[in-house]
N, C-alpha and C positions, 0 to 999 in steps of 0.2 A: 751481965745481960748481953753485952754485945758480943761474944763470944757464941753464946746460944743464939742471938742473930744469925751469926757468921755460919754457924754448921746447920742450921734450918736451911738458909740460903743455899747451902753447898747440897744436899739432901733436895733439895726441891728441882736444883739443878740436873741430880742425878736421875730424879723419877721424871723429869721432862724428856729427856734424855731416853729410856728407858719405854717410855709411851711410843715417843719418835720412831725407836727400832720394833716396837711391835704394830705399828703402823697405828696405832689409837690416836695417832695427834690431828686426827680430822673427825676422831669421834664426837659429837657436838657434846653430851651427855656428860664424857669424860672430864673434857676441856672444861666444862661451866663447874664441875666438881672441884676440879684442879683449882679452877681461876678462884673458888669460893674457901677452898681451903689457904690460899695464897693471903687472899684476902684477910680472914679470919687470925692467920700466922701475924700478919703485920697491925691489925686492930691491940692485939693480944699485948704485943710486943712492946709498940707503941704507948698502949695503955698505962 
């Protein structure tokens, strides 16, 4: 499991990443999406 942590975490990192350079990272919409799916990842994870 922590492994799958690990590459979620690395993956989440890349699509931050990735929003940043298409300029999305001020998109309010985006970010509540991202931050809900981050969310969700760690509920899951955790569980």
């Amino acid at each position: 499991m922590q492994n799958t942590k690990s590459k979620l975490d690395s993956l989440m990192l890349q699509l931050q990443a990735v929003l940043d350079e298409a300029g999305l990272d001020e998109h309010v919409a985006i970010q509540n999406a991202f931050n809900a799916l981050a969310c969700a990842l760690d509920d899951t994870i955790i569980a």
